[in-house]
C-alpha positions as CSV (number, residue, x, y, z in Angstrom):
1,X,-40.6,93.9,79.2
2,X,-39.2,95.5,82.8
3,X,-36.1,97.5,82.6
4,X,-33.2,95.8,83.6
5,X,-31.4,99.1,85.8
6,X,-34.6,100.3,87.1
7,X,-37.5,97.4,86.9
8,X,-40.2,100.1,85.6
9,X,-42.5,99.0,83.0
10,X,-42.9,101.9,81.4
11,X,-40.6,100.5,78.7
12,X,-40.8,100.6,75.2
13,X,-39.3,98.9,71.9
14,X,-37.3,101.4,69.4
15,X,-35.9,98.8,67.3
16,X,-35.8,95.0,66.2
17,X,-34.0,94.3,69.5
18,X,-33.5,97.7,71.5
19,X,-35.4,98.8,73.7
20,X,-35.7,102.1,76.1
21,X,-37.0,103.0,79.5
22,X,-38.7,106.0,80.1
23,X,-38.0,106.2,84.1
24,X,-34.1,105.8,84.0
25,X,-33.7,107.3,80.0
26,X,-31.4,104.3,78.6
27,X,-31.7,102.0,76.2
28,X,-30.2,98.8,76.0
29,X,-30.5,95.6,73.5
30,X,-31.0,91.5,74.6
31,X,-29.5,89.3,72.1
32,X,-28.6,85.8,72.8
33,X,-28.4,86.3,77.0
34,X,-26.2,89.2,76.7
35,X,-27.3,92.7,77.7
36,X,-25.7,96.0,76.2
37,X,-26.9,98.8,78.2
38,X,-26.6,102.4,76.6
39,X,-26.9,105.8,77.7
40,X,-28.4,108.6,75.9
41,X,-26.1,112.0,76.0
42,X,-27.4,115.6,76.0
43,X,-26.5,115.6,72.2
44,X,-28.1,112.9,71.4
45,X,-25.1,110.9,70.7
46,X,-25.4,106.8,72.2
47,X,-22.7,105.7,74.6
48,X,-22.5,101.8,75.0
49,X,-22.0,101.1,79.3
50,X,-19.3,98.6,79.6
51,X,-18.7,96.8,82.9
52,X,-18.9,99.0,86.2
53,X,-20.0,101.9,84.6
54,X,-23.1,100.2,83.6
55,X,-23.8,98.8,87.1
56,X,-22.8,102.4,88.7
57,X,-25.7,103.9,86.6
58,X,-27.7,101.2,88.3
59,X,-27.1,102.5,91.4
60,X,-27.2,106.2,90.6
61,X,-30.6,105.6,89.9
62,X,-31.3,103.2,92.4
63,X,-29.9,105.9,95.2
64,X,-32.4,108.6,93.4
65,X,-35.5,106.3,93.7
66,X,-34.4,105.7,97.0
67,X,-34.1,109.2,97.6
68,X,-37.1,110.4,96.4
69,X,-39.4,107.8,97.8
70,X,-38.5,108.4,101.5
């Protein structure tokens, strides 16, 4: 299973049908096509990403890849 923010493998399952990534720290879940991508806060406490702010943590990270890699 590949991350679907970050494409790392380094993935991992914590649940019937949730997963998490240990490169980009969120978890999400697959369930009939539709992806539900949550974030993890300094508490503890899961956020579900809806919309935009899911695909602006996509590019958060993407930028920091980026960014460390060149």
């Amino acid at each position: 299973m590949t991350c679907p923010l970050c494409g790392a493998h380094d993935t991992g399952r914590i649940g019937r049908k949730r997963y998490y990534c240990h490169e980009c720290c969120f978890e999400w879940t697959k369930n009939s096509g539709e992806l539900k991508i949550y974030h993890i806060g300094a508490d503890g406490k899961v956020c579900q990403l809806k919309g935009e702010q899911a695909l602006e943590a996509a590019v958060r990270h993407s930028q920091r890849l980026r960014f460390v890699y060149l």
